[in-house]
C-alpha positions in Angstrom: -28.3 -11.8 57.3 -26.8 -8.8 55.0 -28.4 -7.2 51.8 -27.3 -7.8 48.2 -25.9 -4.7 48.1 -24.0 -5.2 51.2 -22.3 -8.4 50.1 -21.7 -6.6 46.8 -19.8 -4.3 48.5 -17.9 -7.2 50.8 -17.5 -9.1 47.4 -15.6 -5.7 46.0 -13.3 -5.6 48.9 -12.3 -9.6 48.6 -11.7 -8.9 45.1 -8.5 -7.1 45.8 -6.5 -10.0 47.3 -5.8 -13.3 46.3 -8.4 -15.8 45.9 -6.4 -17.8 49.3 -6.5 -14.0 51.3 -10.5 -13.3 51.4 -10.0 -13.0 55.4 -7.7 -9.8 54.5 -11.0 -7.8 53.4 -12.4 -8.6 57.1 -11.8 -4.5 58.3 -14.0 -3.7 55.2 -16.6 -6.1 55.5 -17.0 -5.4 59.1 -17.3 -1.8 58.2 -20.3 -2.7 55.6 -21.8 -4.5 58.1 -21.9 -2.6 60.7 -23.0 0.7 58.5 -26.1 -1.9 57.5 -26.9 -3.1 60.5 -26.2 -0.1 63.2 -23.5 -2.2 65.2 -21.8 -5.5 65.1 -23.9 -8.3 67.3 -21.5 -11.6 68.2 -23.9 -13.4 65.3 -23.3 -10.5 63.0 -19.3 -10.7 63.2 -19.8 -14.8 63.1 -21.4 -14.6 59.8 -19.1 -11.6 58.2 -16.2 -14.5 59.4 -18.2 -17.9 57.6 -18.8 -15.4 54.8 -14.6 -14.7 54.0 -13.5 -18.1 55.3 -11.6 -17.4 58.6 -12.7 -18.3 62.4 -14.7 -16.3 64.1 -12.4 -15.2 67.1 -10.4 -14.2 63.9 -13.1 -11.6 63.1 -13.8 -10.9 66.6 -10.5 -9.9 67.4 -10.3 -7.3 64.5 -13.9 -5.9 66.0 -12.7 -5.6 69.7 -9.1 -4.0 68.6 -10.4 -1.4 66.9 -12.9 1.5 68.0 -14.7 2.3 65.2 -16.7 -0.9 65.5 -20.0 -1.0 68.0 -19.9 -4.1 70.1 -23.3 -2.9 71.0 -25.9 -0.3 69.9 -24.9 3.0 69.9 -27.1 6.7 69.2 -27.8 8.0 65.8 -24.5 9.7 66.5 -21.4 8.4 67.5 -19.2 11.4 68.8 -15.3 10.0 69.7 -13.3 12.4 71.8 -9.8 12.0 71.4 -8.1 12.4 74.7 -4.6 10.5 73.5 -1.5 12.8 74.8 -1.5 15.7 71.7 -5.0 16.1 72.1 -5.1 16.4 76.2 -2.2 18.8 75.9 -4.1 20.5 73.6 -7.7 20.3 75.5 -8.7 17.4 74.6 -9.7 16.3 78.3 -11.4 20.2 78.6 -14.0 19.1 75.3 -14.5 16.0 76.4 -15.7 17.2 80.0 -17.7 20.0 78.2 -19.6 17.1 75.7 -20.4 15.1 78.7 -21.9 18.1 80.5 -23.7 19.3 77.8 -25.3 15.5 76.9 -25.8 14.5 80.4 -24.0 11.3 79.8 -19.9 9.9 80.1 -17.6 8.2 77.9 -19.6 5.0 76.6 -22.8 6.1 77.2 -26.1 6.9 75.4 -28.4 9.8 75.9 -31.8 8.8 77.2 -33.0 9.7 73.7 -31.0 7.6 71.8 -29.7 10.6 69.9 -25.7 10.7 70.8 -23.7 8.2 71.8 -20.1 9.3 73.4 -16.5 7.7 73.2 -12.7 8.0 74.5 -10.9 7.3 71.5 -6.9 7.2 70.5 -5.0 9.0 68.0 -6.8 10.2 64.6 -3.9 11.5 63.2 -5.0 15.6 63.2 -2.5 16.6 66.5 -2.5 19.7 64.9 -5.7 20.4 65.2 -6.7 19.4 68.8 -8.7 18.9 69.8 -9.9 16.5 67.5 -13.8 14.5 67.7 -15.0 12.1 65.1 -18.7 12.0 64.5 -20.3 8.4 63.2 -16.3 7.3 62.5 -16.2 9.4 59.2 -16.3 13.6 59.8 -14.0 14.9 61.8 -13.9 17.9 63.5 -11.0 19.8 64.7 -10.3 22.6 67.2 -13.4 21.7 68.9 -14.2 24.8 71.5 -17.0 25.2 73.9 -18.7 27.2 70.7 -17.6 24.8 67.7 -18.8 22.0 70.2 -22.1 23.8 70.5 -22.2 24.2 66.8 -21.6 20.2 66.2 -24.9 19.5 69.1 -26.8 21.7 67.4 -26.0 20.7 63.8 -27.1 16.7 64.7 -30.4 17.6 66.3 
């Protein structure tokens, strides 16, 4: 169900804990699996769970807790709004609003083109720079205006 290359990588990640912990690399394997296969299907996550040794709700768990893993297909960008209390203070809510009205779409939803794919998420740890979006859960952008939001649309099509 994964590449060589992908269980290379899962293998790298188990070879940091004990030979008795291989469920501990379960973040990072679901992380390689997911960035193989686009999001993480109910199969997906059940075979990423057989492959390190733990039950499935196990691995299921750790994919519905956290929000950097796609329960179902998302666009060919992932833009995650954070509106947790620093970043509404700060405008968070106001950039938000402006990315739905510019995409046409709201929080959880997919432009009809299957370009961008928009999320609510929690604290990313930049406060300071709010308001704060992550694009495909690894480049973040900070004090995200009208203009710099403009700038981030325009720079994914």
């Amino acid at each position: 169900m994964l590449s060589e290359a992908t269980l290379k990588n899962i293998d790298r990640e188990v070879a940091k804990y004990p030979a008795d912990q291989k469920q501990s690399a379960v973040m990072a394997a679901l992380h390689f699996a997911q960035a193989e296969k686009g999001w993480l299907s109910r199969d997906l996550i059940g075979y990423v769970a057989q492959y390190l040794g733990m039950p499935e709700m196990a691995a299921y768990e750790v994919a519905t807790f956290y929000n950097m893993y796609d329960l179902k297909p998302v666009g060919k960008y992932k833009i995650t709004v954070c509106t947790n209390l620093p970043c509404a203070l700060s405008g968070g809510v106001h950039a938000a609003d402006y990315v739905k009205q510019k995409l046409g779409i709201d929080f959880n939803e997919t432009t009809p083109d299957g370009k961008f794919t928009l999320k609510e998420g929690e604290c990313m740890g930049a406060c300071g720079d709010a308001p704060v979006m992550l694009v495909n859960n690894v480049h973040m952008r900070s004090f995200m205006t009208p203009e710099e939001i403009d700038k981030l649309i325009a720079e994914c099509k």
